[in-house]
N, C-alpha and C positions, 0 to 999 in steps of 0.2 A: 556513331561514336558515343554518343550522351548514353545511347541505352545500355553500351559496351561498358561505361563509367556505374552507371547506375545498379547495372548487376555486379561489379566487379565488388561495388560498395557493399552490395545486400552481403555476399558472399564472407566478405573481409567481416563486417558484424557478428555474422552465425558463427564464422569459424573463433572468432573473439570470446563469444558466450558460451562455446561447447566447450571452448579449451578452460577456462575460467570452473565452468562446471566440474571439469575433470580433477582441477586441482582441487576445487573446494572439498570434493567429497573424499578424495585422496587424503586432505588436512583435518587428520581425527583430532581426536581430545592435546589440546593443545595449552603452553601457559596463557594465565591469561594474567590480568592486574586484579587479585583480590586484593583487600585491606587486611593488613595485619590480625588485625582481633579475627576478625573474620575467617579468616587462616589459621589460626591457634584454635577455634571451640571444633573446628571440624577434624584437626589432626590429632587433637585430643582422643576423640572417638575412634577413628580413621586414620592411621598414620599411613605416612606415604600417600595418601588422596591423590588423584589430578583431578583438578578443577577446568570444569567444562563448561559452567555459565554461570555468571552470579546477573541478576536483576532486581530491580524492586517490583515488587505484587504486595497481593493482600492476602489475609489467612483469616476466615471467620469474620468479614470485616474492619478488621484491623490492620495497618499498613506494617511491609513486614519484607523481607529479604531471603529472594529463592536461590538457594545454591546447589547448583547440579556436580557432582560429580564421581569421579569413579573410583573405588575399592582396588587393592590389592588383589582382591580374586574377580576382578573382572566386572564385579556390579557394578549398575550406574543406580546412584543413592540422589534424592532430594531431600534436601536440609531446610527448615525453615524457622528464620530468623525474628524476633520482634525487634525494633528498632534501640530498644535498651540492650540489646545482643543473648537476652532467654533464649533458650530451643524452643519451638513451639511443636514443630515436628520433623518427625526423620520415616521417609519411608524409600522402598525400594520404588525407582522408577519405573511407573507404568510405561509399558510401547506397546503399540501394535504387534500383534502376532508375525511373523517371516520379514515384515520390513520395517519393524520399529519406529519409532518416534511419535508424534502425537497429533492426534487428530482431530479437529472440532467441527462438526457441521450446526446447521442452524438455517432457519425458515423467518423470514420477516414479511414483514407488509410494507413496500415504499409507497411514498406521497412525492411527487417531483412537479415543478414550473420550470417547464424549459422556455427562452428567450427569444425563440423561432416566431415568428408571427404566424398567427391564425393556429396555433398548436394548446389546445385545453391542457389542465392538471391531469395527470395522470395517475391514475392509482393500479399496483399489479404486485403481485408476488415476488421477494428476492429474498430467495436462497441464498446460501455462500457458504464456504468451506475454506478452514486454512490446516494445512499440514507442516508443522515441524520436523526437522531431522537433523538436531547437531547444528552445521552450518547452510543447510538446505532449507529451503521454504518455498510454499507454494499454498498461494491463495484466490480465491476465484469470488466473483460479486459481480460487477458492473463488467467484467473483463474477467481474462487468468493471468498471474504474475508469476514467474518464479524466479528467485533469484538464490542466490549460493555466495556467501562469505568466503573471500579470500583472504582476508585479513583483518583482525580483531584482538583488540585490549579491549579490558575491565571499560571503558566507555568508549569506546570509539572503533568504530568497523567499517569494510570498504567490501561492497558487492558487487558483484555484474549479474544481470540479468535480464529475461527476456518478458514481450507481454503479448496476446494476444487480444483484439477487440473487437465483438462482432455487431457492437449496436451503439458502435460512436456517432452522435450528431444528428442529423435528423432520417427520415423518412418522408421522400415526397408523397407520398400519400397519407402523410399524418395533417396534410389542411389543403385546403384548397388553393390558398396563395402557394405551396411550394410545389403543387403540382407542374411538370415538366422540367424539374430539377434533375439533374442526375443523380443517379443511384449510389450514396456512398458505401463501400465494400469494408469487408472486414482489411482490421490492421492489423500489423504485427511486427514487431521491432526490440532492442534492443536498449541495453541501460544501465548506467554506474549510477549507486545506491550509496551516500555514505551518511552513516547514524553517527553522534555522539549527546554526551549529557554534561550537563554542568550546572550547578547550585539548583539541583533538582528541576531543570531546564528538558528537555530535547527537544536537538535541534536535526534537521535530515536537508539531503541537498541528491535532487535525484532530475539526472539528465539523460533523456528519451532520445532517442533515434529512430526513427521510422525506416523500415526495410521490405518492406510489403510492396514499395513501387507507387502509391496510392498517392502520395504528395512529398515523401522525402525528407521532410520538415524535422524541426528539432523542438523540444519542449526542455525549460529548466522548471523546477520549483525548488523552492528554499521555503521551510516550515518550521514552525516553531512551538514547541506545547509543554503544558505545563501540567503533569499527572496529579491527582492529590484526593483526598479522602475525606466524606463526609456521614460517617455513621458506619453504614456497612454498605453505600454505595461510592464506586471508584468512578470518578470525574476527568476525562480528559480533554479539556480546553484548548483551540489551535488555532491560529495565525499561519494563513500561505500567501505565498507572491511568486507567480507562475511567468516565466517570457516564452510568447511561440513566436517562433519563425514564424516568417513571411508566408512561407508557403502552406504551413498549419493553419496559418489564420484562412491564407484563401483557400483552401481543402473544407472547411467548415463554413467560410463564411461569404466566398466571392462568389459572383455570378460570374459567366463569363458570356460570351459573345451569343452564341447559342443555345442560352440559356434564357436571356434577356426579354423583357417581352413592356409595352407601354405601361404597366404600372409595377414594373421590375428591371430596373437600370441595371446596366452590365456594371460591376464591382470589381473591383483587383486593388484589396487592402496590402498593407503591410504588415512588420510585424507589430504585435500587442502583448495583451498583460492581464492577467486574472490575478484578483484579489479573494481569497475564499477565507471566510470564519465559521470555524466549527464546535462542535461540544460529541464526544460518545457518553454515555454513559453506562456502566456495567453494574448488575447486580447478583448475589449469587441468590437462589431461590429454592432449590432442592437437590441436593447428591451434589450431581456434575452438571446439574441446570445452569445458565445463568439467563438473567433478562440484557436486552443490550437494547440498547439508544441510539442514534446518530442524525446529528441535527445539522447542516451545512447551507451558507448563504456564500454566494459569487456575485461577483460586478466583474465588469469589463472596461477596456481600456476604448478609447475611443473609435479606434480603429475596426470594433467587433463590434459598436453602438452603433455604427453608422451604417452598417451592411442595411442593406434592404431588406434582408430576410431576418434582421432582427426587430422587436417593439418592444423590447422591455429590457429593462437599465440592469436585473440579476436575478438568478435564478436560486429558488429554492428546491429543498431536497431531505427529507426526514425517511428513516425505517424504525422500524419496532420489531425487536423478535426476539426469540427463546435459542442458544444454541447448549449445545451438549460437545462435550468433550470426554473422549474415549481414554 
């Protein structure tokens, strides 16, 4: 009966996130909340426009306002703004050839401290890739995410999407203390996504469901960052506070009966709470180069300190790399 529930749940997810997908990508160029001025220099030029995204970016170094949208005959045009409302530039939007939208790949080098006991610093190669499409996205790094806007104003959006993970938590053959651990397997699940901004704020609140069968568990975070500008490098500073489920925590962090052994007590925590601070940092460097940053520190809640298979109070995690965008 549990396992009857348990698939019935996986199933109810997918069909959640396909159907989700279907509307997103069904829901083209749509209104959204520009600001008036904002609105007036672009139909100046462009009348009748629909506007397909406004943001804040940078141009040259200089902080500055991206607005996407579409022409009467069918182009989709990018506008950009200085913050005293100059044009700085208007060009026809680049997309990909046959499936349009925008694509960024990029090669770093990570340095990570994981919290597992008997497990060294790590140093390895991370790639990553994020693809834009309108109200689609899809990004890949530690994991692959994709998720699809249902619903969006000028600052505030509501996503469902999906994630895949193939190298969450540890490996027992990454030390000797966790050898005879079991093998943790790839995840994969399920998630509402919701972005907004406020007094040059953003803030995101994004809640996980596991569907994989793997531990069921649920994950929130609630983050908070503050984007802003220092020369011709763009700075984004962040604050998280994560809750997992009970069963998340012991998926990662319990031992259980058969696992146990005289200097590894059998564990079965509850639920807990991650606190992560972070900084990216971005710079442009040549054409469509940019250099990127990303610097993050985690603590844990007491429940994930006390595991056996943890010796250390948080973990670090920094990359360095070059990405290009098409």
């Amino acid at each position: 009966m549990i396992g009857e529930k348990t698939k019935a749940t996986k199933w109810v997810g997918l069909s959640i996130w396909g159907l989700a997908l279907f509307l997103g990508v069904s829901f083209t160029a749509q209104a959204i909340e520009v600001p008036e001025a904002v609105r007036e220099i672009v139909e100046r030029e462009f009348p009748g426009a629909v506007f397909v995204e406004i943001r804040k970016d940078t141009w040259k170094g200089q902080p500055a306002t991206e607005v996407e949208f579409v022409a009467l005959d069918g182009t989709l045009y990018e506008m950009v703004l200085s913050e005293n409302g100059n044009v700085l530039s208007i060009e026809q939007e680049k997309e990909l050839p046959w499936i349009g939208g925008e694509l960024s790949l990029g090669l770093g080098v990570m340095v990570e401290r994981e919290i597992y006991k008997g497990m060294d610093t790590e140093v390895h190669p991370a790639p990553f890739l994020r693809y834009e499409n309108g109200l689609f996205e899809i990004r890949t790094g530690e994991n692959i995410e994709a998720t699809c806007k249902f619903f969006r104003t000028g600052n505030f959006s509501v996503a469902l999407g999906g994630y895949l993970d193939f190298d969450a938590g540890y490996d027992p053959d990454d030390s000797d203390y966790l050898e005879g651990m079991d093998d943790l397997s790839t995840l994969y699940g399920t998630g509402l996504h919701i972005e907004t901004s406020f007094a040059d704020w953003e803030f995101g609140l994004e809640a996980l469901q596991d569907l994989s069968g793997e531990h069921d568990g649920q994950r929130i975070e609630f983050s908070a960052a503050y984007p802003w500008h220092w020369g011709s490098f763009e700075l984004r500073p962040e604050l998280s506070l994560t809750w997992l489920s009970a069963k998340t925590v012991d998926y990662f962090y319990g031992v259980s009966t058969g696992e146990a052994r005289r200097d590894r007590p059998a564990y079965s925590p509850n639920s807990s709470y991650e606190i992560g601070a972070g900084l990216m940092v971005k710079r442009p460097i040549y054409g469509e180069f940019t250099a990127v940053g990303i610097f993050e520190a985690t603590t844990f809640g007491s429940e994930i300190k006390d595991s056996p298979l943890v010796d250390e109070d948080y973990a670090l995690q920094g990359v360095v790399g070059v990405m290009y965008t098409f």
